[in-house]
C-alpha positions as CSV (number, residue, x, y, z in Angstrom):
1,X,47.7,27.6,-168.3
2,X,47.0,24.5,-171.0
3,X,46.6,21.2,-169.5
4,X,44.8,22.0,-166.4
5,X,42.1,19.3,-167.3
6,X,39.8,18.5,-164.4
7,X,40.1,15.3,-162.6
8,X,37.8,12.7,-164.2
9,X,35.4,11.9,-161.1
10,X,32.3,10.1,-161.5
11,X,32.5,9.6,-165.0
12,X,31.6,6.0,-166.7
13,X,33.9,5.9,-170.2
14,X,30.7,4.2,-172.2
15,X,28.6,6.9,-171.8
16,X,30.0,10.2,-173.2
17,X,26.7,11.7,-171.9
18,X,26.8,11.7,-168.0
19,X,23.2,10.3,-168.0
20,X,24.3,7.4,-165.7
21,X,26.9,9.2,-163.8
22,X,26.7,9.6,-159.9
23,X,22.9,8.1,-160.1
24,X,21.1,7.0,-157.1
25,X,20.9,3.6,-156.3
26,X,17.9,1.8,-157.9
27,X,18.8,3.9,-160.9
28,X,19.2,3.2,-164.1
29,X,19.3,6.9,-166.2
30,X,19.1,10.2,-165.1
31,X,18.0,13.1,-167.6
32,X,18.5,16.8,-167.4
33,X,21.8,18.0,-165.1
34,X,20.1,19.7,-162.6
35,X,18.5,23.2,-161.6
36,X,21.2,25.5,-162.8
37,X,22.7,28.0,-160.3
38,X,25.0,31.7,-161.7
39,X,26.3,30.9,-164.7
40,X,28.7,33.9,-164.8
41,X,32.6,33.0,-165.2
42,X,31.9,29.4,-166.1
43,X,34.3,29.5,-168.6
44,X,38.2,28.2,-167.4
45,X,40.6,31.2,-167.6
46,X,42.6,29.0,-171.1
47,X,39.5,29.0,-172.6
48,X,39.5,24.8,-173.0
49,X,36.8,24.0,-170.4
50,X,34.2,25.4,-168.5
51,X,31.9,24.7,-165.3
52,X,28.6,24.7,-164.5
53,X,26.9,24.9,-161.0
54,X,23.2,22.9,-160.8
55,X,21.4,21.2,-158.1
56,X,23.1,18.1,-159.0
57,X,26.5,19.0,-158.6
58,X,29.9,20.4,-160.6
59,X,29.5,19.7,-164.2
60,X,32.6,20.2,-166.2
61,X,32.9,20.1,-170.2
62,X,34.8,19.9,-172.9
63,X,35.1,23.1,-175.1
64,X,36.1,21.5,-178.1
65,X,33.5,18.7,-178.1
66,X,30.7,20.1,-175.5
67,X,30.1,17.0,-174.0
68,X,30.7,16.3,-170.6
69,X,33.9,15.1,-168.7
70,X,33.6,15.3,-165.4
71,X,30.9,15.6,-162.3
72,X,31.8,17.1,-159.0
73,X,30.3,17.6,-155.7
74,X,27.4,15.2,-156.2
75,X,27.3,14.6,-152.3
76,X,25.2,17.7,-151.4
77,X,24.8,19.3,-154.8
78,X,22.9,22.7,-154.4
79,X,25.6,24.6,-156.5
80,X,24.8,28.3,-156.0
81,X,27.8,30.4,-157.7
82,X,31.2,29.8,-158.8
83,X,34.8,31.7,-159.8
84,X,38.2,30.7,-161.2
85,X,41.6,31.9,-159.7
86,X,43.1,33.5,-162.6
87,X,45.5,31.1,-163.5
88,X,43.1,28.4,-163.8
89,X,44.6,26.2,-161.1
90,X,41.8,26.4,-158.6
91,X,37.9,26.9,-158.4
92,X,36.0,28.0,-155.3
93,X,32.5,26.8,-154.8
94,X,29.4,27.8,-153.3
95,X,26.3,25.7,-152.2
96,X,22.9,26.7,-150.7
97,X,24.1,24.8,-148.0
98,X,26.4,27.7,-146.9
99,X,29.5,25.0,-147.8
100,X,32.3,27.4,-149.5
101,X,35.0,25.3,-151.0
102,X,38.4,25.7,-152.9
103,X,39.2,22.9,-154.9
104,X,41.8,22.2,-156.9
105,X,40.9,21.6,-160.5
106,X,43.8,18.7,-161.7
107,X,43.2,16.7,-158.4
108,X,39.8,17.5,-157.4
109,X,41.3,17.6,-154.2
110,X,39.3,20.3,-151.5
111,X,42.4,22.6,-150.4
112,X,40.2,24.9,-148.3
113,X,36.7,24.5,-147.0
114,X,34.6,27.0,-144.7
115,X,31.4,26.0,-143.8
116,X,28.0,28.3,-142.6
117,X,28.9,30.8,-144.8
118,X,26.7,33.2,-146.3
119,X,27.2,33.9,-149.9
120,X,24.0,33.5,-151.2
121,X,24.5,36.9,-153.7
122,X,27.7,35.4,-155.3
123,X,31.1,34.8,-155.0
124,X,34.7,35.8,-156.4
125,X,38.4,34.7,-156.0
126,X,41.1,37.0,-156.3
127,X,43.8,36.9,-159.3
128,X,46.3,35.0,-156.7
129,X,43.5,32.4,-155.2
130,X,44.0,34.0,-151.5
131,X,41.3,36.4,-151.1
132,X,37.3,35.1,-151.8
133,X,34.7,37.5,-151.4
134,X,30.9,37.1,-150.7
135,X,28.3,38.6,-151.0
136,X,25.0,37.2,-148.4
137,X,21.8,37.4,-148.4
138,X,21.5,40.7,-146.7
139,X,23.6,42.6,-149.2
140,X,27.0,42.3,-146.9
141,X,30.0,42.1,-148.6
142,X,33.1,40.3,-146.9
143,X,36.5,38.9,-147.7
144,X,37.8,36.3,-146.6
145,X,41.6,35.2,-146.5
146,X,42.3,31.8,-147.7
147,X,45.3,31.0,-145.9
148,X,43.9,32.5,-142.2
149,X,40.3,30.7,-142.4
150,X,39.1,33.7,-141.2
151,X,37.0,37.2,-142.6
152,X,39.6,40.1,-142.9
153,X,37.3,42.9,-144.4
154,X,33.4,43.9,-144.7
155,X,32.6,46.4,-147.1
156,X,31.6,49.9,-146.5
157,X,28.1,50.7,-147.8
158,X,27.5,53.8,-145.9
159,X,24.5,54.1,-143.7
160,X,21.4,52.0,-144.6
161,X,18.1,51.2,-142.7
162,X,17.8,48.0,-144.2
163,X,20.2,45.7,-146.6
164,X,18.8,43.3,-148.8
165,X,19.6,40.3,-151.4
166,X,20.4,43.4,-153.9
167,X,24.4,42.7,-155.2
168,X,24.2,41.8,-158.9
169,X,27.7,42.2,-159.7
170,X,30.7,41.3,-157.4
171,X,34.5,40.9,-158.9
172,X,38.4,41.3,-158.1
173,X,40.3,43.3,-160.7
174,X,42.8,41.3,-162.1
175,X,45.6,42.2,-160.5
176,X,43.8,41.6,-157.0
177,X,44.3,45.4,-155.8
178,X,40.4,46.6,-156.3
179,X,36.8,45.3,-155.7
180,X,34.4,46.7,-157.6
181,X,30.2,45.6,-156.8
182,X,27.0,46.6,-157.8
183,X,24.4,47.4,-155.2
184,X,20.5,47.9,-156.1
185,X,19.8,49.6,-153.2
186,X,16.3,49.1,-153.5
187,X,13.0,50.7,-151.7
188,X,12.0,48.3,-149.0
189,X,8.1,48.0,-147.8
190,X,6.7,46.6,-144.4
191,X,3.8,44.3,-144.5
192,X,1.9,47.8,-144.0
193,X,3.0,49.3,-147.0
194,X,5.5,51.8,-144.8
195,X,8.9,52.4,-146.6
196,X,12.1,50.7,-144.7
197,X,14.5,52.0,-146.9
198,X,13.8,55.6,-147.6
199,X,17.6,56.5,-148.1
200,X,17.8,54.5,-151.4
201,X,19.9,56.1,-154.3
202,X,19.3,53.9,-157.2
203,X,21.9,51.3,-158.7
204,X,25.1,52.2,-157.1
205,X,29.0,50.5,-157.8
206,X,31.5,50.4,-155.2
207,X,35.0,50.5,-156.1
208,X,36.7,48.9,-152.3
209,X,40.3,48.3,-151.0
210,X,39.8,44.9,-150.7
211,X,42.6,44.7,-147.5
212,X,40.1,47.2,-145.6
213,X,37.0,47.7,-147.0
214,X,37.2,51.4,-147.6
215,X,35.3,52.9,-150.4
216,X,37.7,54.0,-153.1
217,X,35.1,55.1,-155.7
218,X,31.2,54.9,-155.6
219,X,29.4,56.1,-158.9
220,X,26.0,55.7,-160.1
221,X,25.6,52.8,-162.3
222,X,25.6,49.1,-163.3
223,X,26.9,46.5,-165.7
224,X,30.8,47.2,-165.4
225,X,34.0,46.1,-166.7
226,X,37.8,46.5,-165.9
227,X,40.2,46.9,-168.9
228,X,43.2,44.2,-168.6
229,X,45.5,46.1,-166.8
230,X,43.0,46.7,-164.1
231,X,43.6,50.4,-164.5
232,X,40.4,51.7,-166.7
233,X,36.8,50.6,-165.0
234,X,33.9,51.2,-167.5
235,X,30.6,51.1,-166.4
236,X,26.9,51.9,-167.9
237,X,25.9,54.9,-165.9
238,X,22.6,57.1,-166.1
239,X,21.7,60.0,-167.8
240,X,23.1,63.2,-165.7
241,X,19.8,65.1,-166.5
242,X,18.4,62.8,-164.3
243,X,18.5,62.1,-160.3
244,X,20.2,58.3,-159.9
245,X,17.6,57.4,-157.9
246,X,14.6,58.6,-160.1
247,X,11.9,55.9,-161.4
248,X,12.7,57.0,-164.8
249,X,16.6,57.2,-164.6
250,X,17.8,54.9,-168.0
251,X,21.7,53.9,-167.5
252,X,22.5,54.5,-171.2
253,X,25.3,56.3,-171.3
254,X,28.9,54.8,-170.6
255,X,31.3,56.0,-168.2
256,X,35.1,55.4,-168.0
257,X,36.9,56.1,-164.9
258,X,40.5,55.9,-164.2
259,X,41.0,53.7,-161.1
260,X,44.4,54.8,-160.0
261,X,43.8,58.1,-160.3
262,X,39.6,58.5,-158.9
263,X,39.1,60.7,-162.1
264,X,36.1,59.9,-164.8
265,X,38.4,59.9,-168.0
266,X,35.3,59.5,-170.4
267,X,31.4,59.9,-171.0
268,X,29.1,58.5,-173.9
269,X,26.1,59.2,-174.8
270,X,24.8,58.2,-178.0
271,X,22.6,54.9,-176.6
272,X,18.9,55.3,-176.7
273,X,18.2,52.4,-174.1
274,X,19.8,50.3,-171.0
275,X,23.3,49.5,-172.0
276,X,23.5,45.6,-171.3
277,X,26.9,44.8,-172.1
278,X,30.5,46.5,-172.0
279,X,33.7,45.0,-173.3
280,X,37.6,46.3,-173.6
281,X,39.7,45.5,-176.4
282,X,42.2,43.4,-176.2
283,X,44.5,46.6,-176.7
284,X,42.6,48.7,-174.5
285,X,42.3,51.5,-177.0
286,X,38.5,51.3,-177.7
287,X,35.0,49.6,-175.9
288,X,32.2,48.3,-177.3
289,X,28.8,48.9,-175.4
290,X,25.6,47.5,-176.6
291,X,21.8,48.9,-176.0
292,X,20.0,47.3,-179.4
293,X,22.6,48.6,-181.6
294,X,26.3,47.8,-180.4
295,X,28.6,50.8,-180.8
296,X,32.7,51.1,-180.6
297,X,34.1,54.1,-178.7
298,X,38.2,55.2,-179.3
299,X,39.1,56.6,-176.0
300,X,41.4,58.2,-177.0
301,X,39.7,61.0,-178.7
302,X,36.2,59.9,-177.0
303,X,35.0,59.3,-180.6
304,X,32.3,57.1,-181.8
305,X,33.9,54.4,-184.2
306,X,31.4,52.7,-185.4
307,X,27.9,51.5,-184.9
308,X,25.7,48.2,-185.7
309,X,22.3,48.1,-185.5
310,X,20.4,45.3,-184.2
311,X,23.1,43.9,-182.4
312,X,22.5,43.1,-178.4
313,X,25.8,42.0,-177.0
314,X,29.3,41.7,-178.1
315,X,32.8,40.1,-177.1
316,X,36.3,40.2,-178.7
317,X,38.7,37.5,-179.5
318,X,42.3,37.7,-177.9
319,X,43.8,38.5,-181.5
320,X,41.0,42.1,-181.2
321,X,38.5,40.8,-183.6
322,X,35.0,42.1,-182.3
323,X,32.2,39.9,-182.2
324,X,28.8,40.3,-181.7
325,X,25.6,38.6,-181.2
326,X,21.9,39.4,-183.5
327,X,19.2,37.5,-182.9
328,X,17.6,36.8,-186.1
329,X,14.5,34.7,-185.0
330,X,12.9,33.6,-181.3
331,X,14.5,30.3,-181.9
332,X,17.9,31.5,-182.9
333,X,20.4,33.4,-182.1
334,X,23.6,34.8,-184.8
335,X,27.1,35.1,-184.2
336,X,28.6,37.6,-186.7
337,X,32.2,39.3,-187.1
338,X,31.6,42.5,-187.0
339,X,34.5,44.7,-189.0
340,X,33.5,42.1,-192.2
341,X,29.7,42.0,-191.4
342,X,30.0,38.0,-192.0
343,X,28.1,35.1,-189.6
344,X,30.1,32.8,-188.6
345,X,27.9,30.5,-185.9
346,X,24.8,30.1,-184.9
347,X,23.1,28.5,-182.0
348,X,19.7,27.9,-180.7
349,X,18.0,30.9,-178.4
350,X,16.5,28.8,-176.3
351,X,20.4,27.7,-174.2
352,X,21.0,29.9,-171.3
353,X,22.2,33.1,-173.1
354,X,24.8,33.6,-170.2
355,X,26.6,30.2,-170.6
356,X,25.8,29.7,-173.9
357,X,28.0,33.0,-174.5
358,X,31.0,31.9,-172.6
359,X,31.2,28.7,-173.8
360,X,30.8,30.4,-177.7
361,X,33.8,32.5,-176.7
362,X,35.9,29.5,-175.2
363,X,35.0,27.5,-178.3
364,X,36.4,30.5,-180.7
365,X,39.5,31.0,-178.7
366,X,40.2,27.0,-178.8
367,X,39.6,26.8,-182.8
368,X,40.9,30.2,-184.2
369,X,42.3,28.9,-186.8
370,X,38.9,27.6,-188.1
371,X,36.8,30.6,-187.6
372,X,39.3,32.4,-189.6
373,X,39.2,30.2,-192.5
374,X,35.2,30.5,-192.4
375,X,35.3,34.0,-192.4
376,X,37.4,33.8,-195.4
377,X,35.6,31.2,-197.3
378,X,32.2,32.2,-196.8
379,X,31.1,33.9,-199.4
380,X,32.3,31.6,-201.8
381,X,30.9,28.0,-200.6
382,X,28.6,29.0,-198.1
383,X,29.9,27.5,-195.1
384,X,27.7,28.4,-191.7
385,X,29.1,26.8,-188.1
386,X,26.5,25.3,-186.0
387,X,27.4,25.9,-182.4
388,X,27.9,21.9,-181.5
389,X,26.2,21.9,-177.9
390,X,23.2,20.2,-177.2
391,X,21.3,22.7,-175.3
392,X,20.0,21.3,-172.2
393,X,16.3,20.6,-171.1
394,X,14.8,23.0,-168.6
395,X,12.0,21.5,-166.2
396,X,9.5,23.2,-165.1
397,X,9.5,24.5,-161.5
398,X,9.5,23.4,-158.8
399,X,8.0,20.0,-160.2
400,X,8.3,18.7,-164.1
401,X,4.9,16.7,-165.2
402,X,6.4,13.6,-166.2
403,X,4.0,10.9,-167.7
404,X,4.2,7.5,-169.8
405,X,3.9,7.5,-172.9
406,X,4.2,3.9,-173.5
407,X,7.0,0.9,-172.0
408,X,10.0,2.9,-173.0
409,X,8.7,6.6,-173.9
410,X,8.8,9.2,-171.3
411,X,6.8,12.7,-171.8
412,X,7.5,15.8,-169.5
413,X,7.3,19.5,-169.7
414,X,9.7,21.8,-170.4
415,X,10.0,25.9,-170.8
416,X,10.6,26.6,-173.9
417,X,10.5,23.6,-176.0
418,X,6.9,22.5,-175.0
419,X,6.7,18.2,-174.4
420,X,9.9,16.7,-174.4
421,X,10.2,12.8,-175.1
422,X,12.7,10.4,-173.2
423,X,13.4,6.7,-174.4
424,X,14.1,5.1,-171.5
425,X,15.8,1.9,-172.9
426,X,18.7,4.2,-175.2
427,X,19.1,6.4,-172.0
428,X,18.9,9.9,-174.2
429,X,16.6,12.1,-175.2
430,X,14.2,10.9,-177.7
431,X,12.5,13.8,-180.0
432,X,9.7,16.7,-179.1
């Protein structure tokens, strides 16, 4: 999958920032990239580059440097959600324009385009690049087939007064035979205060035959993953004291079901709070959940490994070395390895956690070799990694105050990082 570099479009060679790319005419410097859309499965399936949907366009950077290298899409912009195939050769985009696109990522060429589409709750390409599904605005799910142009399943929900925006998770397994989403089903009021939804059950995940739409598996729960044989599905799932649908129902436990099979395989239950964040080894011999403390489970025996405290989300390297992130300050957070209790990298809080978490994975997968040696070194010189990405600027919504400070100094607001200064004449952010 190495060498699948995007197609250099829009890019001027002098400026390794992208502040002049694509600009308007009359323009002389653009700053900020635009209103991010999802930033989930930004990163490029090698690891060596990753996207990034915004109002603007398709941004595409550099893992190894974290600068920009190329800028799609800049005709219409609006970037809503985004997806890989899984061998990296393709991208399929989606803008609030209802405009889906497959593109391919070497020649930037569009290979399959549908327009009025409505996939406003996210989108996902199958392993092979020939099924996409969407989820719209009113909580339908629907695949589409690539080569046909045309929709060739919508999900079964079961029987619901009224659908809404409420899919937070939506994926293929990775060998293309299951779809798994996330429903909120939540309670829907009138103008008068009179329930529309009165059949609501809480979270729910669908497990679907993608080919037909039928409901494989439905569970209560949220926030799940599939192992990488697409066999295991974990998934953080409530309390069984509890109703799924009661206002106090807490999905801290973690559940492991057996795909093939339609059999739960394991239950946890030591968390004390939501589970955030699952992850398979490598191996597929243990997960690691997270709640505030991140905790390793052998499934095997269904045995707790080993716990962390303070630890709120975790991922591990291809070689099974389990990462995880602490969040020492507000402005900072910590990577650490976890089986040698050492930090290795650090980056400020204030990035988008989401991407900022992919693009740390991407970067740790491209330089191994140099995370190993500071693991091994740093306790005797001291060595701490700085993550090397220059966290962009977010405006504030749906207008930034921007004001002069003088002939070259712009001011504007930002969340987060209070005024922000521009100098105008060196095209790049000046200081706060």
């Amino acid at each position: 999958m190495k060498n699948l570099k995007p197609a250099k479009i829009n890019v001027i060679a002098s400026d390794p920032t992208g502040n002049t790319w694509a600009l308007p005419e009359g323009a002389i410097v653009r700053f900020g990239t635009g209103r991010l859309g999802r930033v989930a499965r930004s990163l490029s399936p090698d690891g060596s580059y990753f996207a990034v949907g915004t109002g603007m366009g398709l941004w595409w950077y550099d893992v190894s440097t974290m600068l920009p290298i190329s800028l799609w899409e800049t005709e219409r912009g609006l970037m809503n959600s985004l997806d890989f195939s899984h061998d990296g050769r393709r991208i399929v985009t989606y803008n609030s324009d209802g405009i889906l696109k497959v593109m391919d990522v070497q020649s930037g060429e569009c290979v399959y385009q549908m327009e009025r589409q409505d996939a406003f709750g996210g989108i996902a390409i199958s392993s092979n690049g020939k099924r996409i599904t969407t989820a719209g605005i009113n909580g339908i799910v629907r695949v589409l087939d690539v080569d046909q142009g045309m929709c060739i399943a919508q999900m079964d929900r079961g029987k619901h007064e009224w659908k809404s925006n409420d899919i937070s998770q939506l994926e293929f397994s990775l060998d293309g035979n299951f779809l798994v989403g996330t429903v909120q089903n939540p309670k829907m009021y009138s103008p008068d205060d009179q329930i529309l939804n009165p059949d609501t059950e809480g979270e729910q995940t669908y497990l679907w035959n993608p080919e037909t739409g039928e409901v494989i598996l439905k569970f209560a729960g949220r926030e799940f993953i599939f192992s990488t044989d697409s066999r295991l599905l974990a998934i953080a799932s409530p309390d069984e004291s509890h109703s799924t649908s009661d206002a106090k129902r807490i999905d801290r436990c973690v559940s492991v079901w057996d795909v093939v099979s339609r059999k739960r395989i394991a239950h946890f239950t030591e968390h004390d709070d939501w589970v955030q964040a699952i992850t398979f080894s490598p191996c597929g011999k243990f997960i690691a959940s997270c709640d505030e403390t991140l905790r390793v489970w052998e499934l095997a025996t269904g045995k707790q490994k080993m716990a962390y405290e303070k630890c709120y989300d975790s991922f591990y390297s291809p070689d099974g070395v389990l990462f995880g992130f602490v969040f020492p300050s507000d402005d900072t957070v910590e990577v650490w390895d976890m089986d040698s209790q050492q930090r290795v990298m650090e980056l400020p809080q204030s990035s988008n956690f989401q991407l900022a978490k992919e693009s740390i994975f991407g970067y740790m997968r491209e330089h191994q070799f140099q995370i190993a040696k500071i693991i091994a070194n740093i306790q005797a010189d001291s060595i701490q990694k700085s993550f090397p990405i220059e966290h962009g600027i977010h405006f504030s919504v749906p207008d930034p105050l921007v004001v002069w400070v003088d002939d070259r100094t712009l001011a504007s607001g930002s969340h987060g990082q209070g005024i922000v200064l521009w100098d105008i004449v060196e095209k790049r952010f000046a200081k706060d």
